[in-house]
Structures are given as structure tokens and as C-alpha cells.
C-alpha positions in Angstrom: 272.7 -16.9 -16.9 275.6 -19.1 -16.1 279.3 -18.1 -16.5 282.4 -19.3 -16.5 286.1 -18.7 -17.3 287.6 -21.2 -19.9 291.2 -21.2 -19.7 293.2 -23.3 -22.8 296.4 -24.7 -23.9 297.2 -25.3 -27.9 300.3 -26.9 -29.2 301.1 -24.0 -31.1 303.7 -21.9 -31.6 302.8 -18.9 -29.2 301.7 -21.9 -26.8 305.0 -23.7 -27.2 306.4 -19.4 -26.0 304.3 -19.7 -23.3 305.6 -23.2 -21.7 308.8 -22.5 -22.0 307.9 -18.7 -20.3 306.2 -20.7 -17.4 302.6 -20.5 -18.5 300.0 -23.3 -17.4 297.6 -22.0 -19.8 297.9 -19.8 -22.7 294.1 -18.3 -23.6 291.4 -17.1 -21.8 287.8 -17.0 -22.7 284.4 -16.2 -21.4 282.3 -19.2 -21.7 278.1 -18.0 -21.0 275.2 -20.3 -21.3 272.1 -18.0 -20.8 269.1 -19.1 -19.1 266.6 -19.0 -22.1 264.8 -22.6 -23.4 267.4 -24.5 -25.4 270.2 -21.7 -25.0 273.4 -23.6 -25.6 276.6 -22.4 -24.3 278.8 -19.8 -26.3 282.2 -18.1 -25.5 283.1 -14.4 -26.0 287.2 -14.2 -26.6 290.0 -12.2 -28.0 292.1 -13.7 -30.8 294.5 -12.7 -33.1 291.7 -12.0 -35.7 290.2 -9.7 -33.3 287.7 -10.0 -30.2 284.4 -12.6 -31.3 281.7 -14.6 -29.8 281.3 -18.3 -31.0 279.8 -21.8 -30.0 281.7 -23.7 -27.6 281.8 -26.2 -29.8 283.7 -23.9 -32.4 286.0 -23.0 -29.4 287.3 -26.3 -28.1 287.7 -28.0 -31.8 291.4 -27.4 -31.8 292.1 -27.1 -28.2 294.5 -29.9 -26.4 294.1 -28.8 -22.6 290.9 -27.1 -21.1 289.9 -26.2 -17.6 286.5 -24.1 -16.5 286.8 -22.0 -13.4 283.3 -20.3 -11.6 283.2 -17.7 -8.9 283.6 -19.2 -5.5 279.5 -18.6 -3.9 278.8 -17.9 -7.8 277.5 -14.2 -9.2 274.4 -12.5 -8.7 272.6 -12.5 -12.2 272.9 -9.0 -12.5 276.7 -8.7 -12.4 276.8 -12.1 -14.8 275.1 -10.5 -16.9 276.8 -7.1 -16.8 279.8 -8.9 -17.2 278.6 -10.8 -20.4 277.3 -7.3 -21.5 280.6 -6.0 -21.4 282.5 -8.9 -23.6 279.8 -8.2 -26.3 280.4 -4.4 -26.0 284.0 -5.5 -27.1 283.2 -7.9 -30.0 284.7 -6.8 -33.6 287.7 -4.7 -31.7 291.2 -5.6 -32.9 293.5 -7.5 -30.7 296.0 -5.7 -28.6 299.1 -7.2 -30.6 301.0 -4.5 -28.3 299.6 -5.7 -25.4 300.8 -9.1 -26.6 303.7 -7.6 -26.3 304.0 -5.9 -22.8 303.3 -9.8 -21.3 305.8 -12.1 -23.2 308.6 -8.6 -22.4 307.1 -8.9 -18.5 307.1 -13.2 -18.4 310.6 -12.9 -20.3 311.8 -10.6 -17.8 311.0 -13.1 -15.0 312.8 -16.1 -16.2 316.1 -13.6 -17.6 315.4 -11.3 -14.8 316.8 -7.9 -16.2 316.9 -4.8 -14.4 298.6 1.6 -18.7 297.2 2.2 -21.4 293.8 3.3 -23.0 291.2 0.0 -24.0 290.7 0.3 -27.9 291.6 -3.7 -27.6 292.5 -6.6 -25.6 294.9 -9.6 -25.2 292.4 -12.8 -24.0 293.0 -12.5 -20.1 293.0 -8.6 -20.7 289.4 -9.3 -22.0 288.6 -11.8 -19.2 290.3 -9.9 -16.6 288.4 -6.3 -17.7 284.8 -7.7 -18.0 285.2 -9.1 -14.6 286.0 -5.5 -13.1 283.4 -4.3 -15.2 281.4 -6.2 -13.1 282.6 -4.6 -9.8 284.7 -8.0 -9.4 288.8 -7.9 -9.3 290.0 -11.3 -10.2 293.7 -10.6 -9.6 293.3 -8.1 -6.3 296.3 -5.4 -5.7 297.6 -6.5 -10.0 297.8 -2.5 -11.5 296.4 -2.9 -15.1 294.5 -5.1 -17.0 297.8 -6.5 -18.3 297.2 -9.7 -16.9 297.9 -13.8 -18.3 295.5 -16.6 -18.1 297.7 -18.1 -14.8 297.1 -15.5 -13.1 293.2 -15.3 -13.7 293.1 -18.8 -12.4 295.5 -18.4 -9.3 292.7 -16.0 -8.1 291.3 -16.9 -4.6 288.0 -15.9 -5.8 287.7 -18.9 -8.1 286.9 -22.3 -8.1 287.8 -24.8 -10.6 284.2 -25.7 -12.5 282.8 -29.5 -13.3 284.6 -30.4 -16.6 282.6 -33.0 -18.1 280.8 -31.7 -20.8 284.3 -30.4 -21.8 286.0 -33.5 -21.6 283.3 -35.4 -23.5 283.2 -32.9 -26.4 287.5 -33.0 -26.8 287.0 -37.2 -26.7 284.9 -37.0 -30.0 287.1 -34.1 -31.5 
């Protein structure tokens, strides 16, 4: 099974809060390609509408910036797949609109600097960020919580950016 983190920017209003909070990139998602005959890749994520699994195609269709990251020395196929197990364990929860929360107060906090909870739900990087350390793998090493943003997931020294191609060629035709 290959995996990957997909990491997004969309000109919408929560991304427009984000920029102007500092953030690169404003969603996180697993992207999973398994190894079966004419698999094709698919993406587990959290959105507002609550935690799903889709095409990639479905994914990227109203996306303007994209980047894939891998594990630096890639994963064992065991803990990919554990890791993917986990994201489908989470499909058809709610989002954590609280959690949602917690992050723009914390990113608010550091650009107006002013003087965890249970997992019913996630925020995208809470879902990227939790799989990972279900898999015995702590992205963002010494961060308390799973409270974590998509810049942060991708500042990890455990990852590698990923080849973008088949990215860039599937936003070109739109």
C-alpha cells in the first residue's frame, strides 16, 4: 500500500483566515493507493460535513494549491496499513467544529500574542496527525495533543516532500 499526506490550499473563506493567520496550507488529508490490480488512489479526510473517504480525483477538483509529503525511508506495510485502518475506523464521525476552534484561538494568539480532549471527531490535521500515532509514528515530536495544523504536519523532520506530477497534471485539466 502506498501513502501519503496531501496537504491543500482553497481560496475560500476559512483559507483566506488561515493566510492571513500564517498558514501555508489549510487541509490535510490522507491520500492511499493500495496495492491491489487496478487500485486507484483514494483520500480519507475530515471536512466540515464530517470525516469521508473519496477519489482523488473528487479531492483535488476544487483545490488551487497541492503538495504530497511521504515518510522519509517510507513505512513498513504493516504500519501503512494500520494507519489507513485507522482513518476508515473514523469515517462518518462529525467534525470537531470545537477543535476548529481551539486552532484559529491558538494561531490568533500568535500573531495578537495575548497573555485535551476525548476523540469523538477531528479537525483534518487532527485526523492526519492521529492516524499517524496510531501507527506508532509522531509526526510533530514533543507537540501535546492531537491539536495540530497542516504546517506543522509538513514541517516534520520525518517527511519528505512526495513526486507531484500526477497531481499537477490532474489540476491542469481541472
Amino acid at each position: 500500500m502506498q501513502l501519503r499526506i496531501a496537504v491543500t490550499y482553497s481560496d475560500d473563506l476559512l483559507g483566506r483566515l488561515g493566510r492571513w493567520w500564517g498558514m501555508t496550507w489549510t487541509h490535510a488529508a490522507l491520500r492511499y493507493k493500495p496495492d491491489a490490480p487496478g487500485a486507484s488512489w483514494r483520500v480519507i479526510e475530515a471536512t466540515m460535513a464530517g470525516i469521508k473517504e473519496r477519489s482523488w480525483a473528487d479531492f483535488i477538483a476544487d483545490k488551487e494549491g497541492i503538495q504530497l509529503y511521504q515518510v522519509k525511508g517510507g513505512l513498513p506495510e504493516s504500519t501503512s496499513r494500520e494507519i489507513v485502518a485507522y482513518g476508515w475506523g473514523n469515517v462518518g464521525k462529525r467534525y470537531a467544529f470545537w477543535w476548529l476552534g481551539r486552532i484559529a484561538w491558538r494561531l490568533f494568539k500568535q500573531r495578537f500574542p495575548l497573555g485535551v480532549m476525548t476523540y469523538p471527531s477531528h479537525v483534518c490535521s487532527s485526523l492526519v496527525y492521529n492516524c499517524f500515532l496510531y501507527g506508532n509514528l509522531d509526526l510533530v515530536p514533543g507537540h501535546k495533543g492531537v491539536l495540530v495544523t497542516p504546517d506543522e504536519i509538513v514541517s516534520s523532520s520525518l517527511l519528505e516532500e512526495a513526486p507531484l506530477q500526477e497531481a499537477r497534471v490532474r489540476l491542469a485539466r481541472g
